[in-house]
C-alpha positions in Angstrom: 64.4 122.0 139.0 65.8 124.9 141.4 64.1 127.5 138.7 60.8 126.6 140.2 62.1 127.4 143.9 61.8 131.2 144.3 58.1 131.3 143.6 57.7 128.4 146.2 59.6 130.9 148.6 57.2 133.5 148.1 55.1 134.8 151.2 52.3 133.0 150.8 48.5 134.5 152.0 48.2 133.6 155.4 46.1 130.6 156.9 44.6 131.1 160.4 44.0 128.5 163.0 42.5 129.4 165.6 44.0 129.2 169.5 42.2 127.2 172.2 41.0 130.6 173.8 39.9 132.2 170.5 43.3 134.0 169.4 43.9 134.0 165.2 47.2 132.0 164.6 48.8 133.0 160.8 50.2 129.8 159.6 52.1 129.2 155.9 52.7 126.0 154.4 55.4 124.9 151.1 56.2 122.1 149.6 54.5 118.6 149.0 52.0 117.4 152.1 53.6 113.9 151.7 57.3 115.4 152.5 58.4 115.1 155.7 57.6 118.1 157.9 59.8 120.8 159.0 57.9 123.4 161.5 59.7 127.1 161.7 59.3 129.1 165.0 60.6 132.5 164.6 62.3 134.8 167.6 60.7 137.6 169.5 60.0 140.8 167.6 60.3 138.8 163.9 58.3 136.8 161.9 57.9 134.1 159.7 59.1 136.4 156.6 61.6 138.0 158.5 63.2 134.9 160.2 63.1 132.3 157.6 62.1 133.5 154.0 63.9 136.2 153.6 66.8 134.5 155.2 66.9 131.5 152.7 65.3 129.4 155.4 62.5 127.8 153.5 64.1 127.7 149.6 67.2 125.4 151.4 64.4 123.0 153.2 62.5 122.6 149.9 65.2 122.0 148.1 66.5 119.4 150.7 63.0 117.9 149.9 60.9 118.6 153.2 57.8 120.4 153.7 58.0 123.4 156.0 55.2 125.1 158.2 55.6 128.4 159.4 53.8 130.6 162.0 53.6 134.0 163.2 53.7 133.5 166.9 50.8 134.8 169.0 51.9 138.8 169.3 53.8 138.9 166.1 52.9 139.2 162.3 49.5 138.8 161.0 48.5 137.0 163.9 46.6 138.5 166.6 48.2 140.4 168.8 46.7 141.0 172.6 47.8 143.7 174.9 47.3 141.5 177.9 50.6 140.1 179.7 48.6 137.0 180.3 48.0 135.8 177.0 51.7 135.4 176.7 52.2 132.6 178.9 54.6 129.3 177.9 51.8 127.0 178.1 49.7 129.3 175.2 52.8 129.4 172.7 53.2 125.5 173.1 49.2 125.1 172.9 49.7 127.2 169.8 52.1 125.0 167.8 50.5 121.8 168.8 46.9 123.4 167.4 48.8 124.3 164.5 49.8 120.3 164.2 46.2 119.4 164.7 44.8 121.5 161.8 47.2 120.4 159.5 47.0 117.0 160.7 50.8 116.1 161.0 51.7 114.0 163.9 55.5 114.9 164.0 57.5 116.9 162.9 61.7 118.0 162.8 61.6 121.6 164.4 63.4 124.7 163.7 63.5 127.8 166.2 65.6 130.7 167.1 65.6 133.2 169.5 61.9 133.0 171.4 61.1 130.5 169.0 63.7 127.7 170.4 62.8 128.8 174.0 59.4 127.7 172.9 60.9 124.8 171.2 62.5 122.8 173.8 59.3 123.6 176.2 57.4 121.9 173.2 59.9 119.2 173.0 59.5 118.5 176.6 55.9 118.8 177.6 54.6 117.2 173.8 58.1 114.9 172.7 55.3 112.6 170.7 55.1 115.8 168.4 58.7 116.5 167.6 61.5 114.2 166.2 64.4 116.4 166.7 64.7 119.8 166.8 67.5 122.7 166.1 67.0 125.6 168.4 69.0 128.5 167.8 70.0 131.2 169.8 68.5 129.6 173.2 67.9 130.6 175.7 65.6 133.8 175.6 63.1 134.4 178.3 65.5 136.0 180.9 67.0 138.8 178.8 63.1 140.0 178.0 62.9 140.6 182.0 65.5 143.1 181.7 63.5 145.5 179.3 61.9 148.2 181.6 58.5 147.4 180.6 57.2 151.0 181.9 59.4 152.8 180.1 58.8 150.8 176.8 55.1 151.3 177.4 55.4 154.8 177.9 57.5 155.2 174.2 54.5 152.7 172.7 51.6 155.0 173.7 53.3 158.7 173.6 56.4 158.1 172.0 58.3 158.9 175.7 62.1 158.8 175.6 63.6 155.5 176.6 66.3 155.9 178.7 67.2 152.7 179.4 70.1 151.3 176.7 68.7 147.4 177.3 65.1 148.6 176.8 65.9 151.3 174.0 67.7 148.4 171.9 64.2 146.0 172.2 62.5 149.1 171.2 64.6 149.5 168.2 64.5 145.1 167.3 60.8 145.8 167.3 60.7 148.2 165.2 62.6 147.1 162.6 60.0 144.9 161.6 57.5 146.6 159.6 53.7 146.2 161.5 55.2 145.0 164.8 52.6 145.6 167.6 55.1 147.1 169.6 52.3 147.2 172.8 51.9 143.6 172.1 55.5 142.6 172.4 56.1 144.7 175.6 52.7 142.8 176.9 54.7 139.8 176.0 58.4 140.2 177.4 56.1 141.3 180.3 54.5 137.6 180.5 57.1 135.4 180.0 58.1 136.8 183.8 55.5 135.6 184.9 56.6 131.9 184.7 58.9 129.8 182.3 61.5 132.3 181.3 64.5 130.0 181.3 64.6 126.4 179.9 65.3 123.6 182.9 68.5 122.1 182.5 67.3 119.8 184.6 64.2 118.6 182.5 65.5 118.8 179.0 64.2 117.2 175.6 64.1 113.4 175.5 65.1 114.0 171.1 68.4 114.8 169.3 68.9 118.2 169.6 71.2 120.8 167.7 71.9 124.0 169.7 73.1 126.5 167.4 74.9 129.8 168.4 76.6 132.7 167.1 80.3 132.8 168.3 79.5 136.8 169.0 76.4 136.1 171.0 76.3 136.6 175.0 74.3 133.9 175.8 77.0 131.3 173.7 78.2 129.9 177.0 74.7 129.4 178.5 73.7 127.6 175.6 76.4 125.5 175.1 75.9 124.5 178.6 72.3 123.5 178.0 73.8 121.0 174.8 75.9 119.4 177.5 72.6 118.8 179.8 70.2 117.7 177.3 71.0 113.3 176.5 71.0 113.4 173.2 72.2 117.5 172.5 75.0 118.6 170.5 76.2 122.0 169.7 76.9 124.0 166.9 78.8 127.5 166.9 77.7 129.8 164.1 80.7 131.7 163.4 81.2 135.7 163.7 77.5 136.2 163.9 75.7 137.9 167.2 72.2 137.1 168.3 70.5 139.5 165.7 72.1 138.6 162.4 72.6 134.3 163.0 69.6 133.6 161.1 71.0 134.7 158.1 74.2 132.5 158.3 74.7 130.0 155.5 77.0 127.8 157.7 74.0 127.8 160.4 71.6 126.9 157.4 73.6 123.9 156.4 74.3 122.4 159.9 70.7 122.6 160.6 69.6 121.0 157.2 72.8 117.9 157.7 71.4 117.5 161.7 67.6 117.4 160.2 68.6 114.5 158.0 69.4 112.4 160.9 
């Protein structure tokens, strides 16, 4: 049976849905439509490949007999990608995923995220909890850290390849361009929107579902997130050990506590 799982795991062509305001949404979609639903949110400056294929995300939840949806988020991947800081807005990410539900016609799902992806996650969790069972964000929070990056300066290296001086803004350069197509006007128009509102999750308004937090033990924000685990009713935390915020997604001990918690 697991011979037939690597060419389930392939990237499949992309399926768009379109956003309430017109944007092209790339969706992907494996497994059996009558399995229970996983949806996979990716992190800022990744993907869908890059986050969860080519990690192992998607071979482990077919094989633990789920369906999984995956998106490029708006900004990233073959999705469209505006240069506007306004399009980047919390509201239009959640808007995103729950079109995404409504095209595929799934009322609920179990949700995976990391990185941008679980800040998006719990706001989903939050503002649609009909929509989502339980949910494993890793890597949460994000949304501050983007308001660090010098958005001049990475603007000025996007459009004439200026030196960054900045070392917190040179090393978002340098995530964004390790993925192969990035839009990298697109993401600084993006770490430029999420100031404008929602950056951090509220602690004091957090997800009505079960909730695994999951982060690396070499990861800055570990504290911060376990912190958010202890505010959320039914949270619980998970540390994913010797990994930092860039190279958790790949752990096999993150993998597996995501996949037991999914199983309820």
């Amino acid at each position: 049976m697991d011979a037939a799982f690597p060419t389930l795991t392939d990237m499949p062509a992309p399926q768009f849905v379109m956003s309430g305001e017109g944007r092209r949404i790339a969706t992907y979609s494996w497994g059996e439509e009558d399995a229970p639903t996983v949806l996979c949110v990716h992190g800022f400056a990744s993907s869908c490949r890059d986050n969860w294929v080519s990690t192992g995300w998607v071979r482990d939840l077919l094989r633990a007999g789920y369906r999984v949806l995956g998106v490029d988020q708006r900004g990233h991947g073959a999705s469209d990608t505006p240069h506007e800081a306004s399009a980047y807005g919390m509201d239009a990410f959640v808007d995103d995923l729950v079109t995404v539900l409504d095209t595929y016609l799934v009322d609920t799902v179990r949700y995976v995220g990391y990185s941008l992806g679980a800040r998006v996650g719990w706001q989903a969790a939050v503002q649609v909890p009909q929509r989502i069972e339980r949910a494993v964000l890793g890597g949460i929070p994000d949304g501050r850290p983007l308001a660090r990056m010098q958005i001049e300066q990475a603007r000025a290296y996007a459009e004439h390849r200026t030196p960054v001086d900045d070392p917190v803004t040179r090393n978002y350069v340098t995530l964004a361009e390790r993925v192969a197509g990035n839009d990298l006007l697109a993401l600084v128009a993006l770490a430029e929107g999420m100031r404008a509102g929602d950056a951090d999750p509220d602690p004091t308004n957090p997800p009505p579902q079960p909730i695994l937090f999951a982060t690396g033990t070499e990861d800055a924000i570990i504290e911060q997130s376990r912190a958010l685990a202890t505010a959320t009713p039914s949270g619980s935390f998970a540390e994913i050990p010797g990994r930092h915020h860039f190279n958790a997604p790949g752990s096999r001990e993150f993998r597996r506590a995501a996949i037991r918690f999914l199983a309820g």
